[in-house]
Backbone bond lengths (Angstrom), bond angles and torsions (degrees), N, CA, C in turn:
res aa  C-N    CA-C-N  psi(-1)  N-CA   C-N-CA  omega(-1)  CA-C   N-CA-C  phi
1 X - - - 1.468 - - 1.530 109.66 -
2 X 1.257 107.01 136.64 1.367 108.35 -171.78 1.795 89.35 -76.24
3 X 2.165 92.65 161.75 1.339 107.87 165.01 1.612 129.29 -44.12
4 X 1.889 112.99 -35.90 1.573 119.21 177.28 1.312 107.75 -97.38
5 X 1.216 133.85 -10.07 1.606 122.68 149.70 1.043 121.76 -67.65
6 X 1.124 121.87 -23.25 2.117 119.17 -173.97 1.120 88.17 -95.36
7 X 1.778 138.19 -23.49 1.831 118.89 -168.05 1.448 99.16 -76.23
8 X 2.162 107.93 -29.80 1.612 90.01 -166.43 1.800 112.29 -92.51
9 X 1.265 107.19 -10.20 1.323 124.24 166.54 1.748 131.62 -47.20
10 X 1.809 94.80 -39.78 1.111 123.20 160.79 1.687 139.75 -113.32
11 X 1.911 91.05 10.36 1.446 110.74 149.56 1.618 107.75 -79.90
12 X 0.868 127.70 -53.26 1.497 133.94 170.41 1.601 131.99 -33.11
13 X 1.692 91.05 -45.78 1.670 79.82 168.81 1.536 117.16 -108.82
14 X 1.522 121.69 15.57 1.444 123.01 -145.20 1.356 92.84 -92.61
15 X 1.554 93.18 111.31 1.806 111.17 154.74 1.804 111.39 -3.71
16 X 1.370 113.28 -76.40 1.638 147.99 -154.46 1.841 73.08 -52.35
17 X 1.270 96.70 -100.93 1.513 107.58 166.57 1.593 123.74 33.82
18 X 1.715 80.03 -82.00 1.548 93.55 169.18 1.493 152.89 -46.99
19 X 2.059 72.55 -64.58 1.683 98.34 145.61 1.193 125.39 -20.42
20 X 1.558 117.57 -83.76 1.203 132.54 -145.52 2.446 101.01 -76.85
21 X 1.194 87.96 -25.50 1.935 78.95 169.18 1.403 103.26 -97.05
22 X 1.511 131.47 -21.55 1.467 98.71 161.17 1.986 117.37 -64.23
23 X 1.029 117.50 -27.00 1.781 123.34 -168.64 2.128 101.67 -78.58
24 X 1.202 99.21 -36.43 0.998 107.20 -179.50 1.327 103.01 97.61
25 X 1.171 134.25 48.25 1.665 146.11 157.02 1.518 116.11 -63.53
26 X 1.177 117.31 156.36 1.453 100.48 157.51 1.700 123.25 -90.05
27 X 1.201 121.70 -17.43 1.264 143.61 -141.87 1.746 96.65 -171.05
28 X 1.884 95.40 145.67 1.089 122.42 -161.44 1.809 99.91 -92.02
29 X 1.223 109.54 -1.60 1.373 114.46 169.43 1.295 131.46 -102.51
30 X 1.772 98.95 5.35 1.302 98.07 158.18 1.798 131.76 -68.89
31 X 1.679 114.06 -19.24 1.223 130.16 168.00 1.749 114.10 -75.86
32 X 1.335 127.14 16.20 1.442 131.99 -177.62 1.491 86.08 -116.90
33 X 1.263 135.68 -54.35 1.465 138.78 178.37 1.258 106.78 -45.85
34 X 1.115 109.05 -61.80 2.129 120.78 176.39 0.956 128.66 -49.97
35 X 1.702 110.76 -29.43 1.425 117.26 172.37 1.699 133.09 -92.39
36 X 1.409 96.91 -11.85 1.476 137.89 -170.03 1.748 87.26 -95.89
37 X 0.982 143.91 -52.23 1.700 149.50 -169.08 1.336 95.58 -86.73
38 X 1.304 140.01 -30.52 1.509 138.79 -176.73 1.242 92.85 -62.21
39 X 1.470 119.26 -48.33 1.659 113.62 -149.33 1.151 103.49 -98.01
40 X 1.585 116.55 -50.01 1.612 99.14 176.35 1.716 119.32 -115.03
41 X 1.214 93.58 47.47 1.754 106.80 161.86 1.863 105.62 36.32
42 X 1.307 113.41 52.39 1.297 111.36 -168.04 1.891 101.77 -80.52
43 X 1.146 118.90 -24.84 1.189 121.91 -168.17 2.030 121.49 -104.57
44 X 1.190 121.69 160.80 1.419 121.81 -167.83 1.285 104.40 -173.27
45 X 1.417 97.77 140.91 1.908 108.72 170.73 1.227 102.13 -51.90
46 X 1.801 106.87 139.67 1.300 124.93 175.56 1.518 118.71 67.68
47 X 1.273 110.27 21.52 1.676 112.28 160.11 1.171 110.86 -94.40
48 X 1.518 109.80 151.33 1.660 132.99 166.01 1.449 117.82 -104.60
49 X 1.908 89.76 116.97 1.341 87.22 177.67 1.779 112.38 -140.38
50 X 1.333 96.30 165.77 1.969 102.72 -177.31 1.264 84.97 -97.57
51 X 1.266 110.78 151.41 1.555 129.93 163.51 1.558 97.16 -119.05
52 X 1.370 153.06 122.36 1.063 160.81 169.07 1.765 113.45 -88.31
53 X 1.186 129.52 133.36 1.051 122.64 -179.17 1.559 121.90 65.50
54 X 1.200 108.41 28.72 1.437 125.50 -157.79 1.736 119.67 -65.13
55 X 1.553 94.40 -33.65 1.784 105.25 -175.09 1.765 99.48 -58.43
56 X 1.218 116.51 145.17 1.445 125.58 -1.12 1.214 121.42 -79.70
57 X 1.685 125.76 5.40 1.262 111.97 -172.30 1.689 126.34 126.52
58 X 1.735 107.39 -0.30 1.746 118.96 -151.22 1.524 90.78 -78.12
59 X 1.982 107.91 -55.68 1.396 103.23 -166.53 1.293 94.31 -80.00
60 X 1.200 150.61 -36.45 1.465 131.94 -144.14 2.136 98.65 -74.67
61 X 0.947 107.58 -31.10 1.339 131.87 178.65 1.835 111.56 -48.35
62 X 1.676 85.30 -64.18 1.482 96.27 176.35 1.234 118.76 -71.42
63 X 1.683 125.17 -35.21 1.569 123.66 -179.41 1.927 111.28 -73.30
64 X 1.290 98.53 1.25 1.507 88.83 -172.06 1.692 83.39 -111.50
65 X 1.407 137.83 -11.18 1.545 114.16 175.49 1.682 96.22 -72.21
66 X 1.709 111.65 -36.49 1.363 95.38 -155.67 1.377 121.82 -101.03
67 X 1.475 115.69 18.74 1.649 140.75 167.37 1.541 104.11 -101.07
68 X 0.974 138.87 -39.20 1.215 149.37 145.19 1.920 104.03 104.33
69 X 1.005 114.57 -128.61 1.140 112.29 -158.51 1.779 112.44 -113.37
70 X 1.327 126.00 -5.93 0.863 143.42 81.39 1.356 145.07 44.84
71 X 1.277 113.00 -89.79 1.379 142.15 -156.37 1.832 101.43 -116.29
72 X 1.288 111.00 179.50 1.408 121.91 -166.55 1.206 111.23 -166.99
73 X 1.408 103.02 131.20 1.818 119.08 -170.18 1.894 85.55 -126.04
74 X 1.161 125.90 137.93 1.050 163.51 166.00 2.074 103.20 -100.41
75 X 1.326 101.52 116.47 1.329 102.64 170.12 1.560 113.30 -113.19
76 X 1.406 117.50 159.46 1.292 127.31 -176.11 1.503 134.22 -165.95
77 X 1.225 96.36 112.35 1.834 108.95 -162.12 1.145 92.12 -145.32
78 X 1.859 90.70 159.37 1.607 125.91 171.12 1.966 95.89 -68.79
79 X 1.010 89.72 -54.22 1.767 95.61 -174.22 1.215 122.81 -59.08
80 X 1.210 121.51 152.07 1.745 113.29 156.14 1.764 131.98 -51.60
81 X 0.767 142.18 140.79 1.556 135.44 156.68 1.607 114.04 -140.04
82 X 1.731 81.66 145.69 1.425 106.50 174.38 1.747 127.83 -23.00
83 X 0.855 136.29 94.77 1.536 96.12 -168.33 1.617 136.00 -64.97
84 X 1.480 120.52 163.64 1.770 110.41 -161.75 1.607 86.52 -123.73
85 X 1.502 108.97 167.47 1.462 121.22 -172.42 1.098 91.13 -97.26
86 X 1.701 101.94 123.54 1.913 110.70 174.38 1.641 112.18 107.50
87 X 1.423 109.02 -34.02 1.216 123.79 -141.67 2.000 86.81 -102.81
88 X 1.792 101.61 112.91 1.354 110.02 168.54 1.766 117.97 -67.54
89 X 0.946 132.95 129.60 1.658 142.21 166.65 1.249 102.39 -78.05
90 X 1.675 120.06 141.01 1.308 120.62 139.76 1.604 98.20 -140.73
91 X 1.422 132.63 126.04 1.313 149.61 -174.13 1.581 105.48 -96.01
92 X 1.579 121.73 90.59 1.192 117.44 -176.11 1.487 104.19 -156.19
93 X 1.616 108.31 178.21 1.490 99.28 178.34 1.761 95.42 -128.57
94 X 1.537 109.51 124.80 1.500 125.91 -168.58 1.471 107.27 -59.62
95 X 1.872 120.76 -17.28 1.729 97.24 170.40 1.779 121.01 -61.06
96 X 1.625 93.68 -16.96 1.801 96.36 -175.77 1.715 122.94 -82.44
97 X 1.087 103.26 114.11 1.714 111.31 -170.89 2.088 89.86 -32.51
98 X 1.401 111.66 -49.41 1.523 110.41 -153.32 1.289 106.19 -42.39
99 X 1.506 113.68 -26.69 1.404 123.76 -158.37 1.838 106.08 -84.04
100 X 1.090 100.86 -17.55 1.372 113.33 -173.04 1.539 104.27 -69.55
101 X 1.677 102.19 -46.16 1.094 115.99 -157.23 1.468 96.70 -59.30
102 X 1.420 110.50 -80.48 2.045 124.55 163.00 1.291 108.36 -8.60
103 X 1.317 119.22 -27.94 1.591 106.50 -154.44 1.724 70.75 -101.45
104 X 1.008 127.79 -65.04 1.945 121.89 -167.85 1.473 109.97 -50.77
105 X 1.575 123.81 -27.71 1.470 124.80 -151.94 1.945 77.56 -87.33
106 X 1.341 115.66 -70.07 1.613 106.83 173.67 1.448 126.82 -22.75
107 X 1.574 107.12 -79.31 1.623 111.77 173.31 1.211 104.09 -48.63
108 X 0.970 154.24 -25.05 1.478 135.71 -176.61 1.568 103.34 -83.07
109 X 1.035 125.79 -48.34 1.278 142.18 170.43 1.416 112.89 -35.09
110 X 1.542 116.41 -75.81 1.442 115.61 170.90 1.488 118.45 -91.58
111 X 1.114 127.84 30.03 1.358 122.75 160.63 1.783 121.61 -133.49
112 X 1.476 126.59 162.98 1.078 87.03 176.85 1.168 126.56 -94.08
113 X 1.254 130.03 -24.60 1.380 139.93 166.30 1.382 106.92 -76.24
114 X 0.936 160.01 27.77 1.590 151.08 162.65 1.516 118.68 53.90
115 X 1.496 96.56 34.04 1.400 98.63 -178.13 2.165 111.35 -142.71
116 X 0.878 84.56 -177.08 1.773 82.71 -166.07 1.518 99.98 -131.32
117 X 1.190 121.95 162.31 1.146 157.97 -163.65 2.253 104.22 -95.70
118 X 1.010 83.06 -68.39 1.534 88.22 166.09 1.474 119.97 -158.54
119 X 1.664 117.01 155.71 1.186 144.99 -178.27 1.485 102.06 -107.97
120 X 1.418 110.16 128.94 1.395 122.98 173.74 1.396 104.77 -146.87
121 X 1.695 96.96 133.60 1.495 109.45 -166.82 1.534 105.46 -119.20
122 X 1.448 139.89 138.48 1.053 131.29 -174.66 1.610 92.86 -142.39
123 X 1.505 127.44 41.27 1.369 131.05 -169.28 1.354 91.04 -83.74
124 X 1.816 102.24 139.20 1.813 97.35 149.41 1.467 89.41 -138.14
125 X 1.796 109.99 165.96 1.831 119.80 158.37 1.397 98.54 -53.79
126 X 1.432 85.90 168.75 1.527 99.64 157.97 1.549 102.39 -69.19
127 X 1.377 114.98 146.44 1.232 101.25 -168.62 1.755 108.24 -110.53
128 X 1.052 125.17 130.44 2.030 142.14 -178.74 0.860 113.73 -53.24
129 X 2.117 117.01 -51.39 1.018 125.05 -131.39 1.115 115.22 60.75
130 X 1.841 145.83 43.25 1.225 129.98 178.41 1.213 76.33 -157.29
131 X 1.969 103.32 115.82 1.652 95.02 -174.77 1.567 115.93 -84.93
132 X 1.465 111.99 3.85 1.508 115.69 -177.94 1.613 85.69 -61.93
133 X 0.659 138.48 -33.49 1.737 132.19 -145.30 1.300 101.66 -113.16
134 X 1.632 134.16 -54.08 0.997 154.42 -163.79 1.917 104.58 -60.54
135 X 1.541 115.19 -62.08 0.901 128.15 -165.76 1.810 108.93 -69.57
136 X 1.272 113.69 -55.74 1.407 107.69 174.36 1.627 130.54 -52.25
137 X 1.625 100.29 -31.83 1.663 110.55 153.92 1.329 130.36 -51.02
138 X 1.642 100.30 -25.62 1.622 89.78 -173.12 1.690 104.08 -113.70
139 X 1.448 93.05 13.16 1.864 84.85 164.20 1.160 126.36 -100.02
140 X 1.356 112.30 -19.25 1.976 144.14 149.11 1.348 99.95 -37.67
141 X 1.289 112.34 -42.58 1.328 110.13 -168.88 1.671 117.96 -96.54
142 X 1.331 131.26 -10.72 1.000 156.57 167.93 1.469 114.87 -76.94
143 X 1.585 113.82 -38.89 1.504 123.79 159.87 0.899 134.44 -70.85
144 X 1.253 99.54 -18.76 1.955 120.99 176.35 1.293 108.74 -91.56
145 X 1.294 128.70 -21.70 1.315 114.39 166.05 1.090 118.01 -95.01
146 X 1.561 125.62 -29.61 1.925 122.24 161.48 1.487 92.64 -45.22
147 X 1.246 138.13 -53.51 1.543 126.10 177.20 1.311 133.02 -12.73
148 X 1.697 90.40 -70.51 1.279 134.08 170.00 1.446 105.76 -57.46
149 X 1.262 130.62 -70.97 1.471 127.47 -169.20 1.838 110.77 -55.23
150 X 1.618 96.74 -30.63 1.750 92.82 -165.62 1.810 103.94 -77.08
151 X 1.394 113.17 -22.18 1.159 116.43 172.11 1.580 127.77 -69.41
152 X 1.328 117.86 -18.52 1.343 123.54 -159.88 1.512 109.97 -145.04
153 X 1.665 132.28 7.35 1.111 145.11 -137.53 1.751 94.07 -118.23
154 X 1.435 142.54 130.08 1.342 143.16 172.78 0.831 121.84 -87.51
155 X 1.689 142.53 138.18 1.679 120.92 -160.48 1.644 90.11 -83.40
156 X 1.827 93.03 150.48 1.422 117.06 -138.83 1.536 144.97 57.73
157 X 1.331 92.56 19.09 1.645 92.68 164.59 1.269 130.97 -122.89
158 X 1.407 129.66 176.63 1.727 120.51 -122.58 1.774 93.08 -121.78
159 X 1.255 124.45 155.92 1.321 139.82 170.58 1.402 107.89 -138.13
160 X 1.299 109.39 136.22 1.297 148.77 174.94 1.516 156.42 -92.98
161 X 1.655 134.35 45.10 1.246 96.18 -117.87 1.406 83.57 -138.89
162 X 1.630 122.98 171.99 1.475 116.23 176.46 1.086 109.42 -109.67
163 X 1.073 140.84 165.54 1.894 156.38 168.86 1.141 116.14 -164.50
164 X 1.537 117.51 159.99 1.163 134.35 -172.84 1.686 109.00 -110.35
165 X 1.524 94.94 124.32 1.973 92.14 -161.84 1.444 90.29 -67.56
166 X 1.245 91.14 173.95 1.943 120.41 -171.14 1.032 96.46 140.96
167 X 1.673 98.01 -147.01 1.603 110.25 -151.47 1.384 108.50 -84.68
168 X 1.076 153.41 148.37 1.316 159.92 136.44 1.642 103.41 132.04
169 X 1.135 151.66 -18.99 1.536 164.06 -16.89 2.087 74.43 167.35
170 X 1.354 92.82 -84.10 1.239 122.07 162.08 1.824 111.78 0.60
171 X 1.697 83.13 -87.07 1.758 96.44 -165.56 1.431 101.98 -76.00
172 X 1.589 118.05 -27.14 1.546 104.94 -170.39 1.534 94.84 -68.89
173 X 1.402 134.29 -41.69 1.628 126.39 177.20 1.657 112.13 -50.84
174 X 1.171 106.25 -42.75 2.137 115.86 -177.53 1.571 82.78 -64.38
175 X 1.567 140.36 -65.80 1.324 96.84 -158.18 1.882 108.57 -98.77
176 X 1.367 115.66 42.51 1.195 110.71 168.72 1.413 96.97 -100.65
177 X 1.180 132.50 -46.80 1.489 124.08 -152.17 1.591 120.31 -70.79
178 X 1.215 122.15 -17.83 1.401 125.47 153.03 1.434 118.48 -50.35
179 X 0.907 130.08 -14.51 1.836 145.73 162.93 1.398 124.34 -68.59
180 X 1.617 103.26 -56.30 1.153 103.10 -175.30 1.757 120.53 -126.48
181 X 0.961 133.39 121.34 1.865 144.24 167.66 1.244 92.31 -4.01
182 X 1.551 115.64 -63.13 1.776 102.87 -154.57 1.605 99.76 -127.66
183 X 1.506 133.17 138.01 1.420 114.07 168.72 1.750 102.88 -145.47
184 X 1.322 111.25 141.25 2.078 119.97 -150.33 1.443 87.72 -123.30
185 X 1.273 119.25 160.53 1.205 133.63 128.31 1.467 116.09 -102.03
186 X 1.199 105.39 157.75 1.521 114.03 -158.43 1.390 112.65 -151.31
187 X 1.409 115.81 130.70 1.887 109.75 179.81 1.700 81.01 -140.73
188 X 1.729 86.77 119.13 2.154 98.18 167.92 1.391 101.76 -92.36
189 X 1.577 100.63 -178.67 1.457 96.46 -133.05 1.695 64.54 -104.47
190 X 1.337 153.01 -15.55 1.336 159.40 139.19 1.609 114.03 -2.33
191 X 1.722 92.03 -48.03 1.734 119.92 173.72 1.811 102.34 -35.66
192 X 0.848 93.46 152.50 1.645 102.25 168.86 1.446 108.11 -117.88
193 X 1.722 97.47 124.92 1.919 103.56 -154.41 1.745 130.82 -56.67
194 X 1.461 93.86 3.68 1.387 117.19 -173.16 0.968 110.73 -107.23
195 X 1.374 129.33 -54.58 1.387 140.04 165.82 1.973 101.91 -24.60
196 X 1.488 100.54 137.26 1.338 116.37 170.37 1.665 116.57 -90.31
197 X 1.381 116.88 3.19 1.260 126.87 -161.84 1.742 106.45 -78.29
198 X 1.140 115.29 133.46 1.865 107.89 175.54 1.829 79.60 -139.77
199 X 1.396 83.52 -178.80 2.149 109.40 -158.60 1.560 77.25 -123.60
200 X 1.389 122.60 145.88 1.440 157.95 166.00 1.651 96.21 -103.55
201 X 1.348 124.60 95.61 1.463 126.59 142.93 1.468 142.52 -89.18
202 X 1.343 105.06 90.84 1.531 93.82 -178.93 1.529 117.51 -114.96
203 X 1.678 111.82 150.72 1.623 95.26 -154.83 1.758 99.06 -135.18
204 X 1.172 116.77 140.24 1.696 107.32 159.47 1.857 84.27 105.75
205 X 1.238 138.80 43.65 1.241 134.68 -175.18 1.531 111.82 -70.38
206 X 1.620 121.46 129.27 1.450 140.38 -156.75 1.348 107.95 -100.30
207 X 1.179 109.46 -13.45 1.493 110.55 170.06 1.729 96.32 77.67
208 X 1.601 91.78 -161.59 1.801 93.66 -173.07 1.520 140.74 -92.66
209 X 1.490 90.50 8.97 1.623 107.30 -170.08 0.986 122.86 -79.74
């Protein structure tokens, strides 16, 4: 069976799946966010946050019920998405400085210090099924949002992010943790048990001093 027959094979019967169109989610990964915020209370009325990689919409959805009305989630993808109530769009791809810019010209805009509360990344590649290929894409992409977070992040606030373990996994955690008080790896139980994917939590960020 090919790699996109077993994803839609097991889009079909997946619990999460279900879940998430009875709740009215867009995405079945909005219940990995929920369960990840249950435990370590990452979220609060009147926080600002980026959701990175946001389409179709699961976390950006959930961080704007639980910042409330209030607060401000900034979304950001290569892709299109639906639009959400509350929830800012920017449609770009994060290797381009321009995009950097949009993302600073906004936060500055709606916040007062030009900075956010938390960064949450839910980026993956397109995925091969060939983790030689698969896995190094999504640590590119994991670096690009420490990017992102170190640029726009308030001391004490939290980052979020997904990757695919392998090689580099390692050192990108050795030079994250000088940043932040506390930093987890994490696989929700949302995860799909095959999937190589775990969440990077690090919380209470010290900035550069």
């Amino acid at each position: 069976m090919t790699h996109s027959k077993r994803w839609l094979q097991e889009h079909k019967t997946d619990l999460y799946v279900k879940l998430a169109k009875k709740a009215g989610y867009p995405s079945r990964a909005a219940f990995k966010l929920l369960e990840i915020n249950k435990k370590y209370k990452l979220f609060s009325l009147g926080m600002a946050v980026v959701d990175l990689g946001a389409a179709p919409g699961g976390w950006s959805h959930v961080a704007k019920e639980l910042v409330g009305s209030t607060g401000l989630v900034v979304a950001f993808d290569l892709l299109p998405m639906q639009p959400i109530s509350g929830v800012e769009f920017i449609r770009g791809d994060l290797n381009e400085s321009e995009m950097f810019h949009q993302l600073n010209t906004l936060i500055h805009k709606k916040t007062k210090e030009g900075l956010v509360d938390l960064v949450i990344s839910d980026m993956a590649p397109n995925i091969s099924g060939m983790k030689s290929i698969d896995q190094p894409k999504s640590l590119h992409l994991v670096e690009l949002a420490w990017n992102c977070a170190q640029k726009f992040l308030i001391i004490n606030g939290g980052f979020l992010a997904k990757v695919l373990q392998g090689f580099g996994v390692d050192v990108f955690l050795t030079n994250l943790r000088p940043y932040f008080k506390h930093v987890k790896l994490l696989k929700p139980s949302a995860s799909r048990a095959r999937s190589s994917e775990i969440y990077i939590l690090a919380t209470e960020f010290l900035g550069y001093n």
